[in-house]
Backbone as a chain_set.jsonl record, in Angstrom:
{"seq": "XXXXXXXXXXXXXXXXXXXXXXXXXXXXXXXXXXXXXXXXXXXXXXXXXXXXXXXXXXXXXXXXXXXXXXXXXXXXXXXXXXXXXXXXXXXXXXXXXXXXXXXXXXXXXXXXXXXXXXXXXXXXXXXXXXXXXXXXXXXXXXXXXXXXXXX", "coords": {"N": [[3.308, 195.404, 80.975], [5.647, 193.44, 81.092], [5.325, 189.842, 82.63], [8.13, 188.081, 83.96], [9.61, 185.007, 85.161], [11.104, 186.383, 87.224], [9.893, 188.36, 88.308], [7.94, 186.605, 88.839], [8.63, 184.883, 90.51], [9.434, 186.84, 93.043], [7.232, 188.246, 93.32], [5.457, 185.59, 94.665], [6.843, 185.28, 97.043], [5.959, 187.816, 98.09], [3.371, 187.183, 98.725], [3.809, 185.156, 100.551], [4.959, 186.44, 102.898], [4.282, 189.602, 103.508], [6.147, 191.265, 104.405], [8.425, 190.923, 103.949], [11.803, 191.637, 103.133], [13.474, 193.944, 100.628], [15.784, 193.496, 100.325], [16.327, 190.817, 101.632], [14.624, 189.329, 99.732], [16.256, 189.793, 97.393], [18.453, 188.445, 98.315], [17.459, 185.742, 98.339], [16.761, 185.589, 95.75], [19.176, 185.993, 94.601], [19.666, 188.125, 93.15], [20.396, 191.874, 92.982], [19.602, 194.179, 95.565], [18.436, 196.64, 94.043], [17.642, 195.891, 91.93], [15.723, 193.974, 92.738], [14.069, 196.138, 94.277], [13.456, 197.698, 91.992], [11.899, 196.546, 90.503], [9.502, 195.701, 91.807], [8.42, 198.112, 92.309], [7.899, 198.973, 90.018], [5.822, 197.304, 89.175], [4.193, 197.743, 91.176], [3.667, 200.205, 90.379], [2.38, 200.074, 87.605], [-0.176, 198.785, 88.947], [-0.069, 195.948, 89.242], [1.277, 194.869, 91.669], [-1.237, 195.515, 94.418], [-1.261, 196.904, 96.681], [-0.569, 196.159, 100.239], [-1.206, 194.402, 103.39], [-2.114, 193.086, 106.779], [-2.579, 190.081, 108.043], [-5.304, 189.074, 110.276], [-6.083, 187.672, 112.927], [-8.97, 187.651, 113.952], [-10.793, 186.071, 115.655], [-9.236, 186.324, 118.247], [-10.275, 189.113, 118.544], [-12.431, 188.911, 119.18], [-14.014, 188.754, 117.4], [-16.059, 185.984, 116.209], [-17.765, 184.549, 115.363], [-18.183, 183.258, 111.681], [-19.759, 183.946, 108.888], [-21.671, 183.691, 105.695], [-23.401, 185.696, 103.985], [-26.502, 185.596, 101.685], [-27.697, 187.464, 99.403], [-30.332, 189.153, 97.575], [-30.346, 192.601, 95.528], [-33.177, 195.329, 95.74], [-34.047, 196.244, 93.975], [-32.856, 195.104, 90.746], [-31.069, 196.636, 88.714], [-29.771, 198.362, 90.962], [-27.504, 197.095, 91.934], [-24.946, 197.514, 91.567], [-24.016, 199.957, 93.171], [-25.202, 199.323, 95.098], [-23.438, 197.127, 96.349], [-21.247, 199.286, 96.32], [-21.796, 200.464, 99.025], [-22.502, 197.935, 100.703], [-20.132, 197.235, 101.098], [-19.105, 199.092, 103.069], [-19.913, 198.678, 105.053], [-19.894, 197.848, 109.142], [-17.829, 195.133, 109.878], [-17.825, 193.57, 107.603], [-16.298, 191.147, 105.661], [-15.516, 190.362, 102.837], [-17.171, 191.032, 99.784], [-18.946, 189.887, 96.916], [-20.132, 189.948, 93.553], [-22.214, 187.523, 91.935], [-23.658, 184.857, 90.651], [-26.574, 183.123, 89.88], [-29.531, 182.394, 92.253], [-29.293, 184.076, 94.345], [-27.719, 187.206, 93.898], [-25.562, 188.814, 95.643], [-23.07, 188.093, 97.683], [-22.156, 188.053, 100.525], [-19.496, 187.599, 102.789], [-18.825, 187.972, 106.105], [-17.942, 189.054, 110.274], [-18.815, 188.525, 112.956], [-19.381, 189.178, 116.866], [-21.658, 187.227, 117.522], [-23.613, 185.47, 116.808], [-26.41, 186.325, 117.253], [-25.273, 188.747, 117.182], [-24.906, 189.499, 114.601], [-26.773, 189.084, 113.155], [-28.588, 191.578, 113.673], [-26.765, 193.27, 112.793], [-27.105, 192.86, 110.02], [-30.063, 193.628, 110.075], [-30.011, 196.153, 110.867], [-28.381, 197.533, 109.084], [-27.322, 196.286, 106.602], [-30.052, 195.611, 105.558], [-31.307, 198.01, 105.412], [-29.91, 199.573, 103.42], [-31.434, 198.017, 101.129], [-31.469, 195.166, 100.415], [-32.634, 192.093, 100.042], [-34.4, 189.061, 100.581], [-32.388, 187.271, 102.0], [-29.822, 185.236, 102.824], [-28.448, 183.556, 105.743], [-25.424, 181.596, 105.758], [-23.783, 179.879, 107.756], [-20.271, 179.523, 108.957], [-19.01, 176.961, 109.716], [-15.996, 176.257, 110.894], [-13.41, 178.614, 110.831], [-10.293, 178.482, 109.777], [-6.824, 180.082, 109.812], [-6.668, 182.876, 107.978], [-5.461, 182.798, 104.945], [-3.94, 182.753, 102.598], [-3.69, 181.391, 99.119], [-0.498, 180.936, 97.123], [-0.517, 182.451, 93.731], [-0.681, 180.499, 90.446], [0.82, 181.633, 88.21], [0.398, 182.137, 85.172]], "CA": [[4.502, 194.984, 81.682], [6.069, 191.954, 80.967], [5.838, 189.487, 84.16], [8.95, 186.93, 83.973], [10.219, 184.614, 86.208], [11.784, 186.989, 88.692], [8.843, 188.946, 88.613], [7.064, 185.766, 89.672], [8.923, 184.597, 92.303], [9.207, 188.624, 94.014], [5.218, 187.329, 93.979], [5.341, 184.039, 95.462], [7.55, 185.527, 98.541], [5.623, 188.312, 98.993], [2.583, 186.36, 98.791], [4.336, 184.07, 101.48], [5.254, 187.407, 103.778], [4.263, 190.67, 102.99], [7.266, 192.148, 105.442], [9.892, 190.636, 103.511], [12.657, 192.909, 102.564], [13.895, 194.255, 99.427], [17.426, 192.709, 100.854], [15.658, 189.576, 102.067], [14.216, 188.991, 98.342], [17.623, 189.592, 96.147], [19.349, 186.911, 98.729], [17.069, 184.709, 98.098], [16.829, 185.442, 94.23], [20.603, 185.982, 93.801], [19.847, 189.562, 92.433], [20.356, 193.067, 93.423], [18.322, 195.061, 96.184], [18.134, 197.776, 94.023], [16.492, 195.379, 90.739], [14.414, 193.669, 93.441], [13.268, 197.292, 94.244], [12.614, 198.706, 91.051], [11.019, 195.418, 89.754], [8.266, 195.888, 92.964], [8.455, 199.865, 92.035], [7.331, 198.766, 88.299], [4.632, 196.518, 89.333], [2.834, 198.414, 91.996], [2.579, 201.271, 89.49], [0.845, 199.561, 86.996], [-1.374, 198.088, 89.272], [0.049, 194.559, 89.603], [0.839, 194.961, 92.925], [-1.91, 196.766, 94.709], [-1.062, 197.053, 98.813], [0.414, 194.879, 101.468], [-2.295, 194.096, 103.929], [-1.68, 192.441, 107.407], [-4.116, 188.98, 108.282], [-5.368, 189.584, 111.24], [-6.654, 186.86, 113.979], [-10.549, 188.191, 114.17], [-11.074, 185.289, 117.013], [-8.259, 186.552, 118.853], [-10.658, 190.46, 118.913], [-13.775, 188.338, 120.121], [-14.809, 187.752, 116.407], [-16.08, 184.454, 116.579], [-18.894, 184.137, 114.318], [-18.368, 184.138, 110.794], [-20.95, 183.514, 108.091], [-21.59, 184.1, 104.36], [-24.986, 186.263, 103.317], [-26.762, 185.892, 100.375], [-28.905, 188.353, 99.272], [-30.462, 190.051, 96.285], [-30.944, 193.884, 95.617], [-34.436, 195.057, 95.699], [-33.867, 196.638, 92.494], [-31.655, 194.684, 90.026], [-30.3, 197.982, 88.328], [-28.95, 198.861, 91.882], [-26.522, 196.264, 92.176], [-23.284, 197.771, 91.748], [-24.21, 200.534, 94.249], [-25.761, 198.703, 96.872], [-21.984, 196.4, 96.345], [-20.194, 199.818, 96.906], [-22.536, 200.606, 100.744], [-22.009, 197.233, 101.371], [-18.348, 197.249, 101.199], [-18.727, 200.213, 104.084], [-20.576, 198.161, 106.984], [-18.973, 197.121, 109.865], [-17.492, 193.173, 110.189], [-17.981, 192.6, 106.565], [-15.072, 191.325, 105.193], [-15.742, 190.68, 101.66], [-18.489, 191.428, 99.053], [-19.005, 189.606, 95.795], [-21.256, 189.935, 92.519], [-22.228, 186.184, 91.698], [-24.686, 184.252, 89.494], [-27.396, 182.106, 90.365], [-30.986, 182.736, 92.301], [-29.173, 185.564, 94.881], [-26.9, 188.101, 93.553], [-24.84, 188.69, 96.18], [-22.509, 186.839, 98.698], [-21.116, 189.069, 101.603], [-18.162, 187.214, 103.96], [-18.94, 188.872, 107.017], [-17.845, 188.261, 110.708], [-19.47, 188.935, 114.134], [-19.046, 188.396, 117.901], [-21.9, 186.105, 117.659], [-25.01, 185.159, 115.986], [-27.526, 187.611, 117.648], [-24.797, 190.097, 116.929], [-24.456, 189.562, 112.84], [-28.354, 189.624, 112.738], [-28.874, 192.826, 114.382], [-26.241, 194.319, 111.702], [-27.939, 192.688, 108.985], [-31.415, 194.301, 109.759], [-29.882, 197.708, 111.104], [-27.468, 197.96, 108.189], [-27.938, 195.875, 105.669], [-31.182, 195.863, 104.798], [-31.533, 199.316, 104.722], [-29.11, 199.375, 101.642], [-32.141, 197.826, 100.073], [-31.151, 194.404, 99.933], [-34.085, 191.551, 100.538], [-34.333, 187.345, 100.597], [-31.051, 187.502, 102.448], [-29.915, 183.857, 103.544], [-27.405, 183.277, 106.638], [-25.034, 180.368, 106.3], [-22.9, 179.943, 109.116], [-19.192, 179.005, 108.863], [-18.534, 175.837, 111.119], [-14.978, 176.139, 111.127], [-12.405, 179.17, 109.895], [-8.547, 178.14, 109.88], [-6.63, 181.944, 109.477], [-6.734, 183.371, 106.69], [-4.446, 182.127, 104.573], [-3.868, 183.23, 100.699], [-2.685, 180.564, 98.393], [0.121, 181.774, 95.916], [-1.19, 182.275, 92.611], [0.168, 180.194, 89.501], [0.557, 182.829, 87.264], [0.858, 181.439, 82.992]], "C": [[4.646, 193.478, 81.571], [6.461, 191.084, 82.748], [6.886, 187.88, 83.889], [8.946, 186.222, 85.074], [10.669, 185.524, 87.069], [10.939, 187.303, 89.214], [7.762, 187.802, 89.51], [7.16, 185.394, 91.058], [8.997, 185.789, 92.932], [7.846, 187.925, 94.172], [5.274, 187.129, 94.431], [6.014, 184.87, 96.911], [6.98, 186.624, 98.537], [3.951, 188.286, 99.542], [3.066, 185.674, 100.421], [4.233, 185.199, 103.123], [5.126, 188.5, 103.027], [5.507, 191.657, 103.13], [8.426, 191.869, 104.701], [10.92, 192.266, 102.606], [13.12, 192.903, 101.321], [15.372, 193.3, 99.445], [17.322, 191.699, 101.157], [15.717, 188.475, 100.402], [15.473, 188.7, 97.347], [18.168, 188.466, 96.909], [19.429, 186.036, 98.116], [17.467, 184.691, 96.425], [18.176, 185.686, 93.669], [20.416, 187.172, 93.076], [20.3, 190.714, 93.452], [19.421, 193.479, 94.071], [17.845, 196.308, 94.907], [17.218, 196.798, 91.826], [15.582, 194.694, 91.52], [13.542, 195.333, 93.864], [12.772, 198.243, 93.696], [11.4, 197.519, 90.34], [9.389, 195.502, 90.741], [7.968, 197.227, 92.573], [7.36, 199.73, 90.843], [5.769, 197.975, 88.576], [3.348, 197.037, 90.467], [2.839, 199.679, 91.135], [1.822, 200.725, 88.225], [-0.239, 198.62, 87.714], [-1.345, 196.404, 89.66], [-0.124, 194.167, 91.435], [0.226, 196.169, 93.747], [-1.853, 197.427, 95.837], [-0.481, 195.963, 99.113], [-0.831, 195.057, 102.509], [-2.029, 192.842, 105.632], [-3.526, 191.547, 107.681], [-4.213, 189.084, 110.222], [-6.6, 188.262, 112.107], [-7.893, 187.456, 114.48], [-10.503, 187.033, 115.666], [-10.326, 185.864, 118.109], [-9.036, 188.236, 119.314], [-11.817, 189.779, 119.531], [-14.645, 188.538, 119.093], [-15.245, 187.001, 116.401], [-17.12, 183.884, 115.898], [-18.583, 184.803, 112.768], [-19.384, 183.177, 109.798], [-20.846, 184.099, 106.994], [-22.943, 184.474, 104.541], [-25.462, 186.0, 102.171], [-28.004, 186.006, 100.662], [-28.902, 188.593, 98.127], [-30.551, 191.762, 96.627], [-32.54, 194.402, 95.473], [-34.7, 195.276, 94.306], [-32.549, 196.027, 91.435], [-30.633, 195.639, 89.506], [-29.673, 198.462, 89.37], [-27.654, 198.059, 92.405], [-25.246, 196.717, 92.164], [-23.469, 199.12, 92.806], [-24.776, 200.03, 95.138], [-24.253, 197.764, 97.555], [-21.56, 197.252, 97.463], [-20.89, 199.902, 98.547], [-22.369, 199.456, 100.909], [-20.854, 196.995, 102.269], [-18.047, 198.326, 103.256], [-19.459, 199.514, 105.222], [-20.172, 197.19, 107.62], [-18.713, 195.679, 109.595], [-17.625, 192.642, 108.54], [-16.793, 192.759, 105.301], [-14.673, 191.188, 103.384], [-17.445, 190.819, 100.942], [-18.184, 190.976, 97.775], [-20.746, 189.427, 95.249], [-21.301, 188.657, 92.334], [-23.625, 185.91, 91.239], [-25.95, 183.625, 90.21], [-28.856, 183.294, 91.201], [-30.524, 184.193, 93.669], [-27.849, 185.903, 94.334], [-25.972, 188.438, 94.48], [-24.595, 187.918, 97.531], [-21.543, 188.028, 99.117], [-20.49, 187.796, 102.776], [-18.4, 188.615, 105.144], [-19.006, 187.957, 108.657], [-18.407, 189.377, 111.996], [-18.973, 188.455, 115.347], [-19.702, 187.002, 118.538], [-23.309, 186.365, 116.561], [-26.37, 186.098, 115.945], [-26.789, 189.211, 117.072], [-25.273, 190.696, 115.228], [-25.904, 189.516, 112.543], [-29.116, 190.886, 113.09], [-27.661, 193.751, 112.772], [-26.817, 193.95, 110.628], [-29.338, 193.685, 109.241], [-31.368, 195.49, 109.965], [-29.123, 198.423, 109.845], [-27.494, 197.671, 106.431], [-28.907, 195.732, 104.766], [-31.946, 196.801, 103.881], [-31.087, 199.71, 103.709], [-30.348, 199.015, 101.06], [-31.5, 196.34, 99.401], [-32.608, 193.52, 100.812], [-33.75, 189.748, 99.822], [-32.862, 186.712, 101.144], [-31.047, 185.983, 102.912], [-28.92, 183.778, 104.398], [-26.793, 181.506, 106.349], [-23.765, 180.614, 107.403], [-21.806, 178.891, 108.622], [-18.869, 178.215, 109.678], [-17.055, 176.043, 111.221], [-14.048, 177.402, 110.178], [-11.481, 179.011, 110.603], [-8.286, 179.897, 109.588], [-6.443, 181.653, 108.332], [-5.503, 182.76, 106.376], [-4.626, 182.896, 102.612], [-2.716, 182.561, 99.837], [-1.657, 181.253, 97.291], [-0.306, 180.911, 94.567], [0.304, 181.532, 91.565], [0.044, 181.28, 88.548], [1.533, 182.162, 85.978], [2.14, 182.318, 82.668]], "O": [[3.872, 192.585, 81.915], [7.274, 191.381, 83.623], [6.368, 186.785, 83.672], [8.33, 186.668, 86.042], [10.4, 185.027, 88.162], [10.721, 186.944, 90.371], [7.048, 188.052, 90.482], [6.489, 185.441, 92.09], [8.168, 185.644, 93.83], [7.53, 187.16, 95.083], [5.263, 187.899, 95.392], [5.236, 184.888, 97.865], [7.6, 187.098, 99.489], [3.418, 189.006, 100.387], [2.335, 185.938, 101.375], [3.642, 184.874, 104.153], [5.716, 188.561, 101.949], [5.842, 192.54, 102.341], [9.414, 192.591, 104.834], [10.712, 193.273, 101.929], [13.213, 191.793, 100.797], [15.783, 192.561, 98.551], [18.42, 191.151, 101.055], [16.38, 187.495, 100.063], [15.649, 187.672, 96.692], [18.394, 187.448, 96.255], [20.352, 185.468, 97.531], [18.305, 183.931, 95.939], [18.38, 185.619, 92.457], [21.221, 187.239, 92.146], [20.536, 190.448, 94.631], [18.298, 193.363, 93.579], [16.733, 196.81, 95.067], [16.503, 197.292, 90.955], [14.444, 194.731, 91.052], [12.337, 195.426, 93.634], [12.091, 199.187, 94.096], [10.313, 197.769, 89.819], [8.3, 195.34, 90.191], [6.741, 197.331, 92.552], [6.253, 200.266, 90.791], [4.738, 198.322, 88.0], [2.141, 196.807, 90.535], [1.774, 200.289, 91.234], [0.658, 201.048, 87.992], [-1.003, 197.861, 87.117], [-2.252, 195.759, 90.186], [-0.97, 193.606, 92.132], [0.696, 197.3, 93.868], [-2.397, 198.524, 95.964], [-0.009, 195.052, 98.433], [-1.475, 196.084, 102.298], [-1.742, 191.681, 105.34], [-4.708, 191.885, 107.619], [-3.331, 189.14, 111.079], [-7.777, 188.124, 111.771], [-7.801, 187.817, 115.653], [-10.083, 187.518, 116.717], [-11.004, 185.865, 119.137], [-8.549, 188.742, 120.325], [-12.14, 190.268, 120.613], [-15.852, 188.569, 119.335], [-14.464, 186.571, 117.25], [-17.284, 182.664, 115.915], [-18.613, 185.991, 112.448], [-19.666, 181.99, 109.965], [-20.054, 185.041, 106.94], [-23.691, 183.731, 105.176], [-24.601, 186.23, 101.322], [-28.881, 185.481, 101.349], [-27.903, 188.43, 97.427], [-30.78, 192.175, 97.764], [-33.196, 193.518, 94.922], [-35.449, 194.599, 93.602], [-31.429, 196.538, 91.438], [-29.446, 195.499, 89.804], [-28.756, 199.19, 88.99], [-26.912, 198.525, 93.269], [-24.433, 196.15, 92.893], [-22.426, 199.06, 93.456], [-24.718, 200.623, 96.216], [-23.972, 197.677, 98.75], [-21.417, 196.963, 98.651], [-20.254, 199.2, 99.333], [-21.585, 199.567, 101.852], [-20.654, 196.723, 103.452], [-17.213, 198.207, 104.154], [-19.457, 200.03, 106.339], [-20.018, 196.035, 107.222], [-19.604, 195.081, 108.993], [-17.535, 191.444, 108.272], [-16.467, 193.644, 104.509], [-13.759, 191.788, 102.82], [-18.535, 190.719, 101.505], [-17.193, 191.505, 97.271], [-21.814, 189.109, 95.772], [-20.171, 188.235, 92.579], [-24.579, 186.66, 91.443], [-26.035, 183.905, 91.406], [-29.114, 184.461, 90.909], [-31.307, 185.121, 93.874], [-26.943, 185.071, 94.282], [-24.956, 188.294, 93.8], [-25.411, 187.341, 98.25], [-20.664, 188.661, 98.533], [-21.28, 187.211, 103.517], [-18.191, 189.818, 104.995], [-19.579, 186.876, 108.795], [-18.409, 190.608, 111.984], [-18.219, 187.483, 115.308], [-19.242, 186.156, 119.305], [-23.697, 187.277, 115.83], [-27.086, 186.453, 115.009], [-27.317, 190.267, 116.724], [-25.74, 191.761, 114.825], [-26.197, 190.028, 111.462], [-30.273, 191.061, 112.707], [-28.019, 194.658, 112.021], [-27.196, 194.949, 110.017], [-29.521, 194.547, 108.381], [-32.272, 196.209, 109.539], [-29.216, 199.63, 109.617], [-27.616, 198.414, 105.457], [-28.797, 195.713, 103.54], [-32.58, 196.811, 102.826], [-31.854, 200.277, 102.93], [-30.577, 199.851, 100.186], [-31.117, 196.261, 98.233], [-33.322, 193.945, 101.72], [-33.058, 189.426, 98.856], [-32.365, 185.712, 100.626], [-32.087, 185.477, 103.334], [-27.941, 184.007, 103.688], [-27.427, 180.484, 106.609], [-23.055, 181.602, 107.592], [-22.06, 177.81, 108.09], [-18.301, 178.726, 110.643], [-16.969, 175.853, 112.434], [-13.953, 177.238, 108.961], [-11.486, 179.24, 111.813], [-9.134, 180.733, 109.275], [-6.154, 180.609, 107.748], [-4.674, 182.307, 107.165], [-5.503, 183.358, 101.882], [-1.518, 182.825, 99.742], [-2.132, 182.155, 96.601], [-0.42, 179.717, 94.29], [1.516, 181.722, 91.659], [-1.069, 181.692, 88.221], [2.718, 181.853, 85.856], [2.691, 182.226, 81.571]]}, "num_chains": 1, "name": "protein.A"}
């Protein structure tokens, strides 16, 4: 699928607001609702666009601790399955594969410090992950998701 200019900006604004309307979008872009809604039609079936997703004020549930993990697997060969069980335990909001002396880096957030170490050793571990390091996030602003330049 070819992504042009229109296609970009539909992006950028729904990057900006997920909620925006099909009727919102042509305003702005001076097109048709009904080519702003096949052009979004076209792109979430191949996969461009994959969901809409609301950001959600964790501090505001009595989140309030968040921290990055890094850990290894105990077994290197288990790495992309220990990923997917990661992915499934509570508060942890992302999970990445990454280079260097631990293999993975879990984004994960808690109500506090005693909390997010208690799910690490009840949850985590047991996956079979080991040399785990806690850094602690001094400060998260909300989420926020920059719009991509796309070539």
């Amino acid at each position: 699928m070819k992504i042009d200019n229109i296609n970009k900006q539909i992006i950028f604004l729904l990057q900006k607001d997920a909620r925006i309307t099909y009727k919102e979008i042509a305003a702005e872009l001076k097109r048709s609702e009904t080519t702003i809604r096949d052009r979004i039609k076209a792109m979430e079936r191949v996969g461009i666009i994959q969901g809409y997703t609301a950001l959600i004020d964790k501090t505001a549930l009595g989140l309030n601790f968040f921290a990055m993990i890094f850990a290894n697997p105990i077994s290197s060969t288990d790495l992309d399955t220990i990923t997917d069980k990661v992915k499934k335990v509570k508060n942890v909001l992302r999970v990445y594969q990454i280079s260097g002396n631990k293999r993975l880096a879990i984004f994960m957030v808690a109500p506090s410090y005693k909390e997010l170490k208690n799910i690490i050793k009840t949850q985590l571990i047991p996956l079979g992950l080991k040399d785990e390091e806690i850094v602690s996030v001094l400060e998260a602003d909300r989420e926020f998701i920059s719009p991509l330049e796309i070539p």
